[in-house]
Every structure is written in structure tokens, then in C-alpha cells.
N, C-alpha and C positions, 0 to 999 in steps of 0.2 A: 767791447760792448759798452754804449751808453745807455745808462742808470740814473733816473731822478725818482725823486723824494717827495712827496705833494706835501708834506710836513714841515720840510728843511729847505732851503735855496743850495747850490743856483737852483732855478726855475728850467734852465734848461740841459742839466744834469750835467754830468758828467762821464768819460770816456773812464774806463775799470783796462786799467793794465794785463794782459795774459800774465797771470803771477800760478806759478810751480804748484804741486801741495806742501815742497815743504816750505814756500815761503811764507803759503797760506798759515801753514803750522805755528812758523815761526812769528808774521804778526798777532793771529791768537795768544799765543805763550806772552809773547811783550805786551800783550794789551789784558792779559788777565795778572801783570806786573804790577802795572801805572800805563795807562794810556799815551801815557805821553813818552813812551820807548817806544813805542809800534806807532807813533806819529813821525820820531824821527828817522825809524828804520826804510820807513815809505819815503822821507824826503829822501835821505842818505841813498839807498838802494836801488830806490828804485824810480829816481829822479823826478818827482813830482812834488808838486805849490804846496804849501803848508796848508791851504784850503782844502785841496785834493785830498790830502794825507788824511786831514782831520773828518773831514766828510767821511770816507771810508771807515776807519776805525770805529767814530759814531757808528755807522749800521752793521760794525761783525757782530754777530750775536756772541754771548758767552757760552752758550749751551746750543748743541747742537738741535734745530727745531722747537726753541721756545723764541717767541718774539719777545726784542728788545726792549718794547713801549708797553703792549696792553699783556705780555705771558701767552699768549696763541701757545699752544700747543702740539701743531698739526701741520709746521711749514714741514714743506716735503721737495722744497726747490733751492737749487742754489743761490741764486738772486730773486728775491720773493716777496711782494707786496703783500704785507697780512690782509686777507679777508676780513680781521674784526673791527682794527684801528686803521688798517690802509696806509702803512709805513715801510719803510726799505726797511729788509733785513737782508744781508749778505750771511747764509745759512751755510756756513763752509763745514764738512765734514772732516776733518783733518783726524 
């Protein structure tokens, strides 16, 4: 699945790896650590650019259905551009 940002670069997104739920769980958990565990576990793991990495991690949300920039409270999709501020959130349910 290719995923962009209208807030962030690239401009013309990026390709979103098929990752498990538990992997999904497991960058959540490292990234509500220090973000920069679940930036390496995406290079390490799951073989992608420290860009890739870092992009991703940016838009996991910390809570499931709150947006990461403006607090939206209403995302209801996995990959979800908020309706308020218009930003990636990757809304993983884990």
C-alpha cells in the first residue's frame, strides 16, 4: 500500500510494508519506549531506509483513534488522513 502525507515529504509517498499485528504491536510498544527503537526495528526487521523507518513511526498514532497532530478523535480507519488537520495517521489497532 502506497501512503503520503500532504504535511510531510516524500511528496510522492511511500510503499507501507504487509507487517503482522504482532509486528504492528511490537513497533507501537518500541515506539511508545523512545521512537527511535521502533525506527531501528523497521530498518533491522524489516529492511527499509532510515527515511521509510522514520516516516512510518512519525504517523503511528499512540492511542488508538486520536490523531497524532490536531487530537481528532473519530479516526475509524487503518491508514487515515484526518478530516480536521488532513495528516497521515497509521490508526493500528494492536
Amino acid at each position: 500500500m502506497n501512503v503520503k502525507c500532504k504535511n510531510c515529504l516524500p511528496e510522492e509517498g511511500i510503499e507501507i510494508p504487509e507487517l503482522s499485528l504482532s509486528e504492528k504491536k511490537r513497533i507501537l510498544e518500541l515506539k511508545l519506549q523512545s521512537p527511535i527503537y521502533s525506527v531501528k526495528y523497521l530498518i533491522d526487521f524489516c529492511g527499509l531506509s532510515h527515511m521509510e523507518a522514520k516516516y512510518i513511526v512519525t504517523h503511528v498514532n499512540r492511542t488508538y483513534g486520536l490523531c497524532n497532530r490536531c487530537n481528532f478523535d473519530k479516526l475509524d480507519k487503518e491508514y487515515m488522513i484526518c478530516p480536521k488537520c488532513e495528516s497521515l495517521n497509521f490508526n493500528w489497532k494492536c
